[in-house]
DODRENMI-563090 format. One line per 8 residues: their letters; for each residue x, y, z of N, C-alpha, C, O, CB. Coordinates in nm, 3 decimals, padded with zeros to 5 digits. Each point is the difference from the previous one (the first is absolute). Glycine has a CB too. Layout:
a	X,Y,Z,X,Y,Z,X,Y,Z,X,Y,Z,X,Y,Z; ...;
REM end
This chain:
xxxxxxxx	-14.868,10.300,16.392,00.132,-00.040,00.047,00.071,-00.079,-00.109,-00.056,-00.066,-00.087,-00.026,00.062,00.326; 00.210,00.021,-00.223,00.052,-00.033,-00.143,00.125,-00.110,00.086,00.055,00.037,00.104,-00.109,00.244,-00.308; 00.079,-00.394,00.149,00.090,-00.077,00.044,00.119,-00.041,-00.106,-00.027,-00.058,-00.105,-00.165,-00.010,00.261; 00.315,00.100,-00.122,00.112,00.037,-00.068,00.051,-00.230,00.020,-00.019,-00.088,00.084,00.090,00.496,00.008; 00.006,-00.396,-00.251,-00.007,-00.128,-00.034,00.151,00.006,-00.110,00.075,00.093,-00.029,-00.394,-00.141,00.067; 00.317,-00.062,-00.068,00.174,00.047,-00.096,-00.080,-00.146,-00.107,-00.061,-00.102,00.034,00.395,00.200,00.204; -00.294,-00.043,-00.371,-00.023,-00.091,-00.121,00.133,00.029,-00.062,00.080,00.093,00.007,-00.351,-00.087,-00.046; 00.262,-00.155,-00.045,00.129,00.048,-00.098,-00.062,-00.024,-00.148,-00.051,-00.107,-00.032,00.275,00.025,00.205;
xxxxxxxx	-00.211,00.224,-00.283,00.055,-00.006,-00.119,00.060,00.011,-00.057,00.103,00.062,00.025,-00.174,-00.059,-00.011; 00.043,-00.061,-00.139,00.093,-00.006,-00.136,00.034,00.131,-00.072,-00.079,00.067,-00.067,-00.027,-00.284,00.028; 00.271,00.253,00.068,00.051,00.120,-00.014,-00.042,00.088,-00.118,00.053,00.111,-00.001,00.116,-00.217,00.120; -00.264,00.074,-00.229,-00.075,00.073,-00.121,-00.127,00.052,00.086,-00.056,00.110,-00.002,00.136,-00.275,-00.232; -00.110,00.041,00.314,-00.161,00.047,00.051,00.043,00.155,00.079,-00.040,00.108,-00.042,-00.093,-00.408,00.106; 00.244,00.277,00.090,00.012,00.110,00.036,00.027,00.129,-00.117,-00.071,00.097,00.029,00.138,-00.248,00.180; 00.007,00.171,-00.316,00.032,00.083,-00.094,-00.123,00.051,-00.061,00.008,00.115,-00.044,00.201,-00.223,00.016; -00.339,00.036,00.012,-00.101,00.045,-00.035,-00.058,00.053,00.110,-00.052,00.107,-00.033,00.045,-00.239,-00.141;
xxxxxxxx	-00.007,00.113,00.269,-00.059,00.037,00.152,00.046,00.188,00.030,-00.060,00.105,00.027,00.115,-00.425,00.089; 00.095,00.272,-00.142,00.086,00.110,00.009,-00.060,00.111,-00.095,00.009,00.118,00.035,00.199,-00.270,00.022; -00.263,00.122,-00.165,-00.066,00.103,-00.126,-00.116,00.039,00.032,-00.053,00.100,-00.046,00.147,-00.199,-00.130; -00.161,-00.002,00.288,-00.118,00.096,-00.019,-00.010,00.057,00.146,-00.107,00.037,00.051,-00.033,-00.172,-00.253; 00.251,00.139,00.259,00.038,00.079,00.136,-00.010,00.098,-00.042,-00.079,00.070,00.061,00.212,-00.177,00.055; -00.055,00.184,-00.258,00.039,00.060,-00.016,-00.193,00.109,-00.035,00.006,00.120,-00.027,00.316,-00.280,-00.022; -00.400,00.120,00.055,-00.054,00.047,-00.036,-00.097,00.045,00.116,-00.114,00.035,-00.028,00.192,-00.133,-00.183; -00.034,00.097,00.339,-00.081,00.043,00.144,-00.012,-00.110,00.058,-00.030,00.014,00.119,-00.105,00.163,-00.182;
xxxxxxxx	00.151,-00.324,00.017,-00.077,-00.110,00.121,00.112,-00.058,00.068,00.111,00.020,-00.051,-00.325,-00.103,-00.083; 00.208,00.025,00.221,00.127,-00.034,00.088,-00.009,-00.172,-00.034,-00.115,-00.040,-00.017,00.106,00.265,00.249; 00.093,-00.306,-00.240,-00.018,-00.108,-00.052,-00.041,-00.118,00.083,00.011,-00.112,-00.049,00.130,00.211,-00.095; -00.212,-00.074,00.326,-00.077,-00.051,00.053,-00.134,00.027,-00.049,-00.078,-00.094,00.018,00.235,00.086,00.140; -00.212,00.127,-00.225,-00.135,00.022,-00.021,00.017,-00.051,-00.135,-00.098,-00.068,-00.032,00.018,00.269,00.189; 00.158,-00.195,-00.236,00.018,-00.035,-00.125,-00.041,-00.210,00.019,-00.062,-00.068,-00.082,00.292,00.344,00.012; -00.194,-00.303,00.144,00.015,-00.147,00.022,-00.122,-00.041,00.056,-00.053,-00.096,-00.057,00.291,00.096,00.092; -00.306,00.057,00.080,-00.117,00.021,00.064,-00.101,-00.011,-00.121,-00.085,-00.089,-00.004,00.184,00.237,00.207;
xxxxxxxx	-00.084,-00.051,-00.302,-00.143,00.026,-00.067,-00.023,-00.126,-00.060,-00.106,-00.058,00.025,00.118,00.307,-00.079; 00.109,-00.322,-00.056,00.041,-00.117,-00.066,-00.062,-00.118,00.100,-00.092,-00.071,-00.041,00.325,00.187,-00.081; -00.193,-00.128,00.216,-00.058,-00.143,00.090,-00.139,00.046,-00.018,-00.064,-00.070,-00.079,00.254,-00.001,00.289; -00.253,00.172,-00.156,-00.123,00.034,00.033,-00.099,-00.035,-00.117,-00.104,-00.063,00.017,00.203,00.238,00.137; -00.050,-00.121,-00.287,-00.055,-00.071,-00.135,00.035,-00.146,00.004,-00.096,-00.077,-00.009,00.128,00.288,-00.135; 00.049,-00.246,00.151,00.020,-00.160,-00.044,-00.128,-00.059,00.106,-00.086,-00.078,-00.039,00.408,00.059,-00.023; -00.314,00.066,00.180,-00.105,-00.095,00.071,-00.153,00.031,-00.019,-00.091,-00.080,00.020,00.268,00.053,00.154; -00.188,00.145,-00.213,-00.135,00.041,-00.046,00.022,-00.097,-00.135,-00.033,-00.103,00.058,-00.020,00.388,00.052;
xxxxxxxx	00.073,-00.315,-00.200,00.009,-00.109,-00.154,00.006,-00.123,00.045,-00.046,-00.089,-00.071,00.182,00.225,-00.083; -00.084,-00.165,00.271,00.002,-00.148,00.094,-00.132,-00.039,00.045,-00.049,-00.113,-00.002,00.271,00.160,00.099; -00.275,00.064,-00.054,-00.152,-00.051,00.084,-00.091,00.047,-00.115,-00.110,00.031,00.047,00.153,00.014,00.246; -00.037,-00.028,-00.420,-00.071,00.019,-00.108,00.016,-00.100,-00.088,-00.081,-00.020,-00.090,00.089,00.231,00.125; 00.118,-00.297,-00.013,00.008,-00.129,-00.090,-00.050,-00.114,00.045,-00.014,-00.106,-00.061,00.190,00.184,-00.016; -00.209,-00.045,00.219,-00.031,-00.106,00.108,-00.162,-00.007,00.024,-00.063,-00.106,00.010,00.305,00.154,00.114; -00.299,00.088,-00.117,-00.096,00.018,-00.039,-00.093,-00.092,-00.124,-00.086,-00.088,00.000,00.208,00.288,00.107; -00.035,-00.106,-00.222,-00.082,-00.053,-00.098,00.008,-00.158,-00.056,-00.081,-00.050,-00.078,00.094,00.294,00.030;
xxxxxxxx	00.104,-00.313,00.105,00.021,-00.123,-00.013,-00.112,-00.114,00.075,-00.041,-00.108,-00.041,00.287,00.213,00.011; -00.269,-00.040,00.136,-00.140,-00.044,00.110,-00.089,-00.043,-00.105,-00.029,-00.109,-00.049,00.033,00.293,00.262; -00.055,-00.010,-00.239,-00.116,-00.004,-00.079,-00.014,-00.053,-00.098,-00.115,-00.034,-00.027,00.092,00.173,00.097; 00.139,-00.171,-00.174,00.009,-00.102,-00.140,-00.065,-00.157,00.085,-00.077,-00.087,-00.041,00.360,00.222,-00.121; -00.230,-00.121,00.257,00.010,-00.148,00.098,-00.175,-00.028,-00.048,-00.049,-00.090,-00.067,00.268,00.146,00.348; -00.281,00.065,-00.211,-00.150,-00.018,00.043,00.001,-00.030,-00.141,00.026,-00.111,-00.045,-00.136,00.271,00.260; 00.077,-00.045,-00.295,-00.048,-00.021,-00.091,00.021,-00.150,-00.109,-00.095,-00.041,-00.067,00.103,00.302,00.138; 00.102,-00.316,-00.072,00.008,-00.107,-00.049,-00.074,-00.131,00.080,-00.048,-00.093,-00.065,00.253,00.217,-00.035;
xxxxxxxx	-00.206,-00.121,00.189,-00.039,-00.110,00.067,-00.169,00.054,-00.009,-00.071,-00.067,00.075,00.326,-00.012,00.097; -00.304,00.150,-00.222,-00.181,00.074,-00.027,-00.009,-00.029,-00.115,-00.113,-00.002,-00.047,00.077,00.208,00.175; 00.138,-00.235,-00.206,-00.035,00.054,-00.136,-00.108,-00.056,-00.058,-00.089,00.078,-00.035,00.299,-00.035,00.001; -00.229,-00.190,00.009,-00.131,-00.014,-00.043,-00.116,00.032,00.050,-00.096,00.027,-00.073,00.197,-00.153,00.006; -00.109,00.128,00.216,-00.151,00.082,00.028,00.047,00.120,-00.032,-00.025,00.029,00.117,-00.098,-00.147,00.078; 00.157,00.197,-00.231,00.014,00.144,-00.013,-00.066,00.008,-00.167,-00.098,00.062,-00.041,00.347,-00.011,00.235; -00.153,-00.139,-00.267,-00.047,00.006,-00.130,-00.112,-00.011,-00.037,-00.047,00.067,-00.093,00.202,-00.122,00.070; -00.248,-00.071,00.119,-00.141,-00.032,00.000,-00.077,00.124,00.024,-00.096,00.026,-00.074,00.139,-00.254,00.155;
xxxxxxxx	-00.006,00.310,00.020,-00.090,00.133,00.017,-00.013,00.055,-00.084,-00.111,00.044,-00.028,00.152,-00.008,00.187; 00.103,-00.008,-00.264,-00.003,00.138,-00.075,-00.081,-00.071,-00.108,-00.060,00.079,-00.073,00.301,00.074,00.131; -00.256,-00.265,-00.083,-00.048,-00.016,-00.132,-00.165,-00.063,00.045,-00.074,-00.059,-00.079,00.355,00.007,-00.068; -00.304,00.074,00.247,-00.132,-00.004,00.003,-00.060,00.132,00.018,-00.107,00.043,-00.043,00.128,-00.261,00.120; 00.102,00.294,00.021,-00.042,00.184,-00.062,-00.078,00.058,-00.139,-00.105,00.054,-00.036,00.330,-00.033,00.146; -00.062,-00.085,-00.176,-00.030,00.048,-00.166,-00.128,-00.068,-00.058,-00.062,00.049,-00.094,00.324,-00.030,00.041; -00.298,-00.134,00.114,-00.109,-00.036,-00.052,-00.086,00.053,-00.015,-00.067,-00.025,-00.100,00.119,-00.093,00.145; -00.098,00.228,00.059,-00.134,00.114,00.043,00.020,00.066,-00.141,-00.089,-00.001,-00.086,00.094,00.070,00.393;
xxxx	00.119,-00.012,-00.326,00.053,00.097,-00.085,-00.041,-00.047,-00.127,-00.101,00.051,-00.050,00.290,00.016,00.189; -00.139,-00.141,-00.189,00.013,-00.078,-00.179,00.040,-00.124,-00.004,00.085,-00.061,00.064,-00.013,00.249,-00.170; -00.188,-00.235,-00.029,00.066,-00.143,00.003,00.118,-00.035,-00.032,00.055,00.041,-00.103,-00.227,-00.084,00.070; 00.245,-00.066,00.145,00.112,-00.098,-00.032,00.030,-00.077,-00.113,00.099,-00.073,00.000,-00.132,00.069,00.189;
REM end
């Protein structure tokens, strides 16, 4: 189900919108796909910002592991 909504742009943005109408997409799907990426890159910045989170707040036990890893491996 699709729910109909009114935005306003900046009369270049529609003119570009308008160009790539021209090429089969109607400029609700054209607009649709654009949000749909931006929020997929939203919950991927949000994501990986978490995980910097973890990882920084680990970092020294983390570091302690790997370099007692490498220890098995070769001397330090």
């Amino acid at each position: 189900m699709r729910i109909k909504t009114s935005i306003t742009l900046a009369p270049q943005t529609i003119a570009a919108l308008e160009e790539m109408k021209n090429d089969g997409l109607s400029r609700s799907r054209i607009i649709e796909v654009a949000v749909a990426d931006l929020l997929v890159r939203h919950r991927r910045r949000k994501r990986d910002a978490s995980d910097r989170e973890i990882l920084d707040r680990r970092a020294k036990v983390l570091n302690r592991e790997v370099e007692d890893v490498l220890g098995f491996q070769t001397d330090l």
